[in-house]
C-alpha positions in Angstrom: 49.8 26.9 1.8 50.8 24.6 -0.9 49.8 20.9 -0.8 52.9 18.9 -2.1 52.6 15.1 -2.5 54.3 12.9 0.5 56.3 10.4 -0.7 55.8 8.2 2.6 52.0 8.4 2.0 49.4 5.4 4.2 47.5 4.8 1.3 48.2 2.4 -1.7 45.6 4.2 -4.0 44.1 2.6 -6.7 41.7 5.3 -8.7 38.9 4.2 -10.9 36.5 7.5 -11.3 39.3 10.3 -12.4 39.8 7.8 -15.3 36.1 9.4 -16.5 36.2 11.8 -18.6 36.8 15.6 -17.0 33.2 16.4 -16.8 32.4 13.7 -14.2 34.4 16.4 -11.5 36.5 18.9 -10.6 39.9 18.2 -9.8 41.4 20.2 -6.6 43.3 19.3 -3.2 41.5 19.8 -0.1 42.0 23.5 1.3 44.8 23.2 4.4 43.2 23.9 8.3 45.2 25.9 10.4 46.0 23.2 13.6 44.8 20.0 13.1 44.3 17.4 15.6 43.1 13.8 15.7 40.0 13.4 18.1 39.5 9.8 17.1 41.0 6.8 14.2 39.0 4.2 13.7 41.8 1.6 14.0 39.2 -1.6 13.4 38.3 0.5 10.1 42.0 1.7 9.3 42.8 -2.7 9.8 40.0 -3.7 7.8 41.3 -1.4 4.7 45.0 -2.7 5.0 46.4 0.6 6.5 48.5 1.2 9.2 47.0 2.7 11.8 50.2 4.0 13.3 51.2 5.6 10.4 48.4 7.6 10.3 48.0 8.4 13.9 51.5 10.2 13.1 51.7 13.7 12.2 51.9 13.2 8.4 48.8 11.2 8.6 47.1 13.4 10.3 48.3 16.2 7.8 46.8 14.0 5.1 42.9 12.9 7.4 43.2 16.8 7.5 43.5 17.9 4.3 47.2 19.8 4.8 49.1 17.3 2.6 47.9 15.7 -0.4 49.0 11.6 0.2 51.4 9.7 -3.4 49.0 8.1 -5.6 45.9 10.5 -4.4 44.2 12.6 -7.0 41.9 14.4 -5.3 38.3 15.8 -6.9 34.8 16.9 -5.8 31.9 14.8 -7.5 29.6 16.2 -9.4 25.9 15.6 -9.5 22.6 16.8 -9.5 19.6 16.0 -7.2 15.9 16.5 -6.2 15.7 17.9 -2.7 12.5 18.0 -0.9 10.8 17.1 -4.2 12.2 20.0 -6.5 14.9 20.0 -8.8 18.6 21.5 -8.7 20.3 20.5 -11.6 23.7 20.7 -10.2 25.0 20.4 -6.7 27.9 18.1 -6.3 30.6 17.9 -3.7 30.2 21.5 -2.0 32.3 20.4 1.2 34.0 17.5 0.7 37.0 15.9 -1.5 37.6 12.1 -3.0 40.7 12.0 -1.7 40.7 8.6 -3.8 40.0 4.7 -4.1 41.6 1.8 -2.3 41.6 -2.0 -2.4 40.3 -3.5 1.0 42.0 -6.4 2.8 39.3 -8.3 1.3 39.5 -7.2 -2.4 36.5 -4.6 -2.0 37.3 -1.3 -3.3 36.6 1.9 -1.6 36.5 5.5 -1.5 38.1 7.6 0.5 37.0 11.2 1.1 37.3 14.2 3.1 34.4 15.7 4.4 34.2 19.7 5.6 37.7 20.0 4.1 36.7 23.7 1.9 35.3 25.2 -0.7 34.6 23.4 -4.4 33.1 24.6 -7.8 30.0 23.1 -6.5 30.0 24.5 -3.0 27.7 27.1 -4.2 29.0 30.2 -2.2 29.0 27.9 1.2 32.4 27.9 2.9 32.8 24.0 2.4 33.4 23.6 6.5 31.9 21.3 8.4 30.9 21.7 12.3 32.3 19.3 15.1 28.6 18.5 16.2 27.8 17.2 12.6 31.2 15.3 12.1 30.7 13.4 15.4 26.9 12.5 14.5 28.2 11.3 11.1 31.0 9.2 12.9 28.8 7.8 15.8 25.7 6.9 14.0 27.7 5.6 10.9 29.3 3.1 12.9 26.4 2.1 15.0 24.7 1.6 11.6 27.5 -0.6 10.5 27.7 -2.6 14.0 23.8 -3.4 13.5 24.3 -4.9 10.1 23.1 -2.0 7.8 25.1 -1.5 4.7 26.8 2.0 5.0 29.5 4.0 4.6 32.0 4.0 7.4 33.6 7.0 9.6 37.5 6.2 9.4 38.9 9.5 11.2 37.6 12.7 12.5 39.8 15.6 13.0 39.7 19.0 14.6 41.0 21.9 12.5 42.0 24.8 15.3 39.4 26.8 12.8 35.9 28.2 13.6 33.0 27.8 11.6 30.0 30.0 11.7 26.3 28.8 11.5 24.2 30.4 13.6 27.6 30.7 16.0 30.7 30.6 15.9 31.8 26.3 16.4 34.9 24.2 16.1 35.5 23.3 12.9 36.5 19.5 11.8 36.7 17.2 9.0 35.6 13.5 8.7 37.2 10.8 6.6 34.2 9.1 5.1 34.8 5.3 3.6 32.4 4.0 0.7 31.9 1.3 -1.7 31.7 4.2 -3.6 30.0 8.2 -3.9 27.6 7.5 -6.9 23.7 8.2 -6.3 21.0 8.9 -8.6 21.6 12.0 -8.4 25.0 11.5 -10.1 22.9 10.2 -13.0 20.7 13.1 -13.4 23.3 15.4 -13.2 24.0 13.9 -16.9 20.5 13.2 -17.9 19.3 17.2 -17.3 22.5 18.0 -19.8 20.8 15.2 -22.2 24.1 13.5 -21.8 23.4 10.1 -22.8 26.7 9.0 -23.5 27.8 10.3 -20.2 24.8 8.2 -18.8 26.1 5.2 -20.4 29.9 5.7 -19.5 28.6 6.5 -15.9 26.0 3.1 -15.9 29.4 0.9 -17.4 31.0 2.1 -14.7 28.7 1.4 -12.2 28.5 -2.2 -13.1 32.0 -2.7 -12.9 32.7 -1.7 -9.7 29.3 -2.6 -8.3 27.2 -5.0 -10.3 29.5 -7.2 -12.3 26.7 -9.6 -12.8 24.9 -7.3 -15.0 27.6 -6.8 -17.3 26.8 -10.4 -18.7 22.9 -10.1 -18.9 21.4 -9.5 -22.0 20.1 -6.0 -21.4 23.1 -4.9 -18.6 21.3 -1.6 -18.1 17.9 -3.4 -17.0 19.9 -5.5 -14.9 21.8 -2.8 -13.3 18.2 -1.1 -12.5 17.0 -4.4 -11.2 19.8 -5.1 -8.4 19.6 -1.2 -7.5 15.8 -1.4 -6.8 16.7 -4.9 -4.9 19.3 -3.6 -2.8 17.6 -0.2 -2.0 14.4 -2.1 -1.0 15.9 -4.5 1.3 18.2 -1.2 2.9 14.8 0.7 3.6 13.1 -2.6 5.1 16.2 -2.8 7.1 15.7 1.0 8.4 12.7 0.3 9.4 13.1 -2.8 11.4 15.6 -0.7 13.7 13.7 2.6 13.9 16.4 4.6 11.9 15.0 7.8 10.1 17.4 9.3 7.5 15.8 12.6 7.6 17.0 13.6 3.9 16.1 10.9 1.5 17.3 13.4 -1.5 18.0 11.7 -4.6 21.5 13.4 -3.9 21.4 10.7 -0.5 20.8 7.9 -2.3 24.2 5.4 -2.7 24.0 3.5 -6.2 25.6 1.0 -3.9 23.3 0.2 -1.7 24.9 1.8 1.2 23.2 4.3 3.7 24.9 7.7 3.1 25.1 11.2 4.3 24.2 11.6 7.9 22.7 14.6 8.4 19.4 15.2 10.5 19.0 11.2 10.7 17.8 9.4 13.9 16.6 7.1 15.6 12.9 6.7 17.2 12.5 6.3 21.2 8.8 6.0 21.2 6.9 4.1 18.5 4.8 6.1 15.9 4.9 5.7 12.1 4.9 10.0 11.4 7.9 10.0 13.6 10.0 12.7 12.1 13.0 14.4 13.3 15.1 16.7 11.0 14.2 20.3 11.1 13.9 21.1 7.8 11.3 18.4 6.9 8.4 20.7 8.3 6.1 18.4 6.2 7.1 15.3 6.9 7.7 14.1 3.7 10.9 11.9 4.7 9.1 10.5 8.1 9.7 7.3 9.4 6.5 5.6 7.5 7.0 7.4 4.2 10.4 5.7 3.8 9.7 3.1 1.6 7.6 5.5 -0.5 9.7 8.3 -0.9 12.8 5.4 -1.9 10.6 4.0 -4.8 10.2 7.5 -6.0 13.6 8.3 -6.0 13.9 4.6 -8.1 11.9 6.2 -10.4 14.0 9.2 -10.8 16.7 6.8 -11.4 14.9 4.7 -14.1 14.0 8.2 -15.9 17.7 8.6 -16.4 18.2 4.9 -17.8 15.0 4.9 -20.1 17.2 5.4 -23.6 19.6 2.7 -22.4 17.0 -0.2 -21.5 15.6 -0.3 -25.2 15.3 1.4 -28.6 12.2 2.6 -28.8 10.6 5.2 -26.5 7.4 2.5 -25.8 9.4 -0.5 -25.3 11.8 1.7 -22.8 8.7 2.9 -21.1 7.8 -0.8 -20.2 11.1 -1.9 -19.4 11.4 1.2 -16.8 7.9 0.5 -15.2 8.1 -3.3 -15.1 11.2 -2.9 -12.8 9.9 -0.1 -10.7 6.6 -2.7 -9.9 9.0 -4.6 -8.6 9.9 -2.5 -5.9 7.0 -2.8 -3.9 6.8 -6.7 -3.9 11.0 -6.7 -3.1 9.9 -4.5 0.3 7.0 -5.9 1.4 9.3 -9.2 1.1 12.4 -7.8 3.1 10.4 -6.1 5.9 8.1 -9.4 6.2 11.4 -11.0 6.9 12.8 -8.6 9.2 9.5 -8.7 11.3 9.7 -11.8 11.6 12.6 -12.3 13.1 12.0 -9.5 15.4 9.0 -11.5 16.7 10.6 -14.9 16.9 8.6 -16.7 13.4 11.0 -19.3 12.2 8.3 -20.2 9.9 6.4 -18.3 7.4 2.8 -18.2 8.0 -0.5 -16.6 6.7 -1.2 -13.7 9.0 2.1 -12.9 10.3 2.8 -9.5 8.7 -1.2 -8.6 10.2 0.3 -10.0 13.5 3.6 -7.7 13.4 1.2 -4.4 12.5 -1.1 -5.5 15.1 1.5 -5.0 17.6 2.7 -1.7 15.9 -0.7 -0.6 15.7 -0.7 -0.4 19.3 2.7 0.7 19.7 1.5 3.8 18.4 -1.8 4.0 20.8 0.4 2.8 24.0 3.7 5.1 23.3 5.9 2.5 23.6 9.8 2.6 22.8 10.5 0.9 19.7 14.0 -0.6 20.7 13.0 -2.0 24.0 9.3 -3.3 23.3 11.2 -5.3 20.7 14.1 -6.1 23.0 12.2 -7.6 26.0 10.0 -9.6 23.9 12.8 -11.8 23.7 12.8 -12.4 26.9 9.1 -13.1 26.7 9.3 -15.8 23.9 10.8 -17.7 26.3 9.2 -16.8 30.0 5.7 -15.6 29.8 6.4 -13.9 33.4 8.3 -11.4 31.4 5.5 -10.0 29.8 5.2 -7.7 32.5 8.4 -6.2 31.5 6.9 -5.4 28.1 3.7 -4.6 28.7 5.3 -1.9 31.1 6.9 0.1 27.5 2.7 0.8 27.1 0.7 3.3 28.9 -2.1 0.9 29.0 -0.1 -2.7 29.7 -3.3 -4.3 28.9 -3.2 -3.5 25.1 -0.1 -6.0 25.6 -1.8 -8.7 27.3 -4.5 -9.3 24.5 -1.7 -9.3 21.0 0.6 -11.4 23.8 -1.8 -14.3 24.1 -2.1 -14.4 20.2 1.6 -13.8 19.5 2.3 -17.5 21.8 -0.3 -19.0 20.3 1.4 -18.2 16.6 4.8 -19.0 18.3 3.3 -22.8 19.7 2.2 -23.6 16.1 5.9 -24.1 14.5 7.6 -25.3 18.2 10.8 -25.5 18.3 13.8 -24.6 21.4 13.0 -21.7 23.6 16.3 -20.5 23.8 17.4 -20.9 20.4 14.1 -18.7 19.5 15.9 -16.1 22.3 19.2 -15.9 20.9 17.8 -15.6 17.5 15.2 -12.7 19.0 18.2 -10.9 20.7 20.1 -11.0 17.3 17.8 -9.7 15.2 16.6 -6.3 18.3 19.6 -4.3 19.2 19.5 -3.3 22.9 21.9 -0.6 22.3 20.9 2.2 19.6 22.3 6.2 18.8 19.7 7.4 21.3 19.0 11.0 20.6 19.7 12.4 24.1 22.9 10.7 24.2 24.2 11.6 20.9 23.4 15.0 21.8 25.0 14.4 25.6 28.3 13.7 23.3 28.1 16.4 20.8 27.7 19.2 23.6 30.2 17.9 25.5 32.7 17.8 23.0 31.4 21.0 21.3 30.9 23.2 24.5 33.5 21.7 27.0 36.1 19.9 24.6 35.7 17.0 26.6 35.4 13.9 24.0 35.3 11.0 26.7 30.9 10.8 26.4 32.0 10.6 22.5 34.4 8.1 22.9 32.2 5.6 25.6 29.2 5.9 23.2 31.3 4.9 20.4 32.7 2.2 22.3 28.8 0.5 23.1 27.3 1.3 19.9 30.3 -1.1 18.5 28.1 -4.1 20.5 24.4 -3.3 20.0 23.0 -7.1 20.6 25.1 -8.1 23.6 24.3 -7.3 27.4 27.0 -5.1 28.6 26.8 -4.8 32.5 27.4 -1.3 34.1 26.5 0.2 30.8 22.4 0.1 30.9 22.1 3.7 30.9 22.7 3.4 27.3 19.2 1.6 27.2 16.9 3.9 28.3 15.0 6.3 26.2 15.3 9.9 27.6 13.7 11.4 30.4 10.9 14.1 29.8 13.6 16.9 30.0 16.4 15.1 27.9 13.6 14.6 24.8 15.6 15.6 21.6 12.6 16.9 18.9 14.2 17.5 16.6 17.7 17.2 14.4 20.1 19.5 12.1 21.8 19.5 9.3 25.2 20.6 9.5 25.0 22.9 6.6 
């Protein structure tokens, strides 16, 4: 089939990145699906972007969330870059499955990408069949925008489409294709595809770039590269403290997955925790651990560094004075963390006030977290409830296998709380803002995926979706969605959808 332009095309496009030169990506349309069908449009998303959410509900738009018909003004490419996965090398990956269909301005002057995920092969797809699976498509969309509903910078699911194709894995499974929305596709991994090719001017163009469309305050500093390092470690650090503070595990913190932006990207074997314990890890091809739910913060600094490797003959002119510059903003990453996650524990536990002791107070309570198998998102949840009521201890202490471990952090926790006063209720609200009750629970993005995958029945999808999009409110006749899995509905692990 050949992909001709529609003249009546949804998107005003507006494309920054093919203006790189050639050897930033390979230029291709998406490859066309046999039958393809909308399963869902995010119309609040489609809004926000300042489309028309009829228009592409209609069967052109489709054609185009599809990959059949190439949209005016699109000029479609797969990425390329280079990453470390798992701790070794590959010195070129890029876009293996997916297509920048293009960029857009945002009803709010933000610009975007928009791209095509599972929609066929690339130069980079490495002999894969650049499919993706239903089951991974809706994981992507679900737990995208349950990130985005609980504040987490992210990219954004906009449409997700069926294809009337199969793909096979270790089966035969209904094939489908995402539209994925970002601030951008840039990682570090984008900059060591250059740096491994001793491109430095391809660094540079790529870093000029990058501060641009990202970091315009750099661009007046008066060394723009250092600066641009600085606000990446900044924003990566507080992202990771913000992961942590809602139990999410990414599951592949490659330094393909890491978003110059700031943004949480590529769903894969991500997830989030039911019960409490720092080695939590899900994805099944982490068999060491080395991207658990502790190592986090650990494994993002070293991926900073891979970053700052690439940068080092843009910060200075000589080799010693670079190596200085590079480690003096890397240091900086641990204080930037411990800063963020300080904050977000304490507003999980109610401190208005910063005190001596408080993050030993927050990893007291974890500390037995871990020894009483609590769930994370409740514990947190009901302790709200407790900052205001000390009868509804109970409740919390009933998350531990021995409630008593409760009692004794409790009585210390309301003592800290008594120190800096203030109104019960407001201390509540502020609690019940800051711990979702309503997270991507394992077992019921799994209830989703199989029902969609096995029986084509996309209503669990769509009712999941529809409390994900309001993880801090009550939501009566829905508190099913609260509960952490039953002994036979335990998911242990997670897949990639390669």
């Amino acid at each position: 089939m050949t992909l001709a332009p529609t003249d009546d095309a949804p998107f005003a496009f507006d494309n920054s990145y093919v203006r790189l030169p050639d050897r930033f990506f390979a230029r291709l349309p998406p490859t066309p699906v046999a039958a393809p069908r909308l399963i869902k449009l995010n119309v609040a998303l489609a809004r926000e972007l300042g489309l028309d959410p009829a228009r592409l509900e209609a069967p052109d738009g489709v054609e185009i969330l599809a990959g059949n018909r190439v949209a005016q003004g699109s000029e479609p490419i797969a990425q390329a870059y280079a990453g470390h996965q798992f701790g070794g090398f590959v010195p070129q990956l890029g876009d293996g499955r997916a297509v920048l269909l293009g960029e857009i301005i945002d009803s709010t002057g933000v610009r975007r990408d928009i791209q095509l995920k599972g929609s066929g092969p690339t130069p980079f797809s490495r002999r894969g069949d650049g499919r993706a699976a239903l089951g991974p498509v809706l994981r992507e969309y679900i737990v995208a925008e349950a990130m985005h509903a609980l504040g987490v910078p992210t990219t954004r699911s906009l449409a997700a489409v069926l294809t009337g194709e199969y793909v096979f894995r270790e089966e035969a499974l209904p094939g489908a294709v995402l539209t994925r929305v970002a601030a951008s596709h840039i990682r570090v991994g984008t900059f060591q595809y250059f740096a491994v090719r001793r491109d430095t001017e391809g660094i540079r163009e790529l870093a000029d770039h990058v501060i641009a469309r990202h970091y315009p305050e750099a661009a007046t500093a008066s060394n723009p590269y250092r600066s641009l390092l600085d606000a990446v470690i900044a924003r990566q650090a507080a992202l990771v403290a913000r992961w942590l503070a809602i139990g999410f595990i990414h599951g592949v913190m490659n330094t393909d997955n890491m978003s110059i932006a700031g943004e949480t990207i590529d769903y894969g074997p991500c997830a989030f925790m039911d019960t409490y314990h720092p080695s939590t890890v899900y994805s099944s091809i982490d068999a060491q651990g080395r991207y658990a739910y502790a190592n986090q913060p650990q494994i993002a600094q070293w991926n900073l560094a891979r970053l700052t490797e690439t940068l080092l003959p843009l910060l200075a002119e000589t080799e010693a004075a670079q190596l200085e510059a590079g480690q003096a903003a890397l240091t900086a990453f641990g204080g930037l963390f411990e800063a963020a996650y300080t904050r977000e524990l304490r507003a999980k536990l109610g401190l208005m006030e910063e005190r001596d002791g408080d993050l030993d107070l927050a990893h007291d309570l974890l500390d037995r977290m871990t020894k009483g198998e609590a769930d994370f998102t409740l514990t947190f949840r009901d302790l709200a409830d407790a900052a205001v009521d000390p009868t509804a201890d109970a409740k919390v202490a009933g998350h531990f296998n021995d409630p008593a471990a409760f009692a004794e952090w409790a009585s210390r926790w309301r003592a800290r709380l008594a120190e800096e006063g203030g109104e019960p209720e407001a201390r509540r609200q502020a609690m019940r803002r800051a711990n979702p009750a309503f997270i991507p629970r394992n077992h019921l993005v799994e209830e989703a995926i199989v029902a969609a995958v096995r029986h084509q029945d996309f209503q669990p999808f769509e009712d999941l979706v529809a409390v994900l999009a309001r993880p801090f409110d009550d939501q009566p006749g829905r508190e099913r969605y609260t509960l952490p899995p039953r002994p036979e509905e335990v998911v242990r692990a997670t897949f990639c959808g390669t």
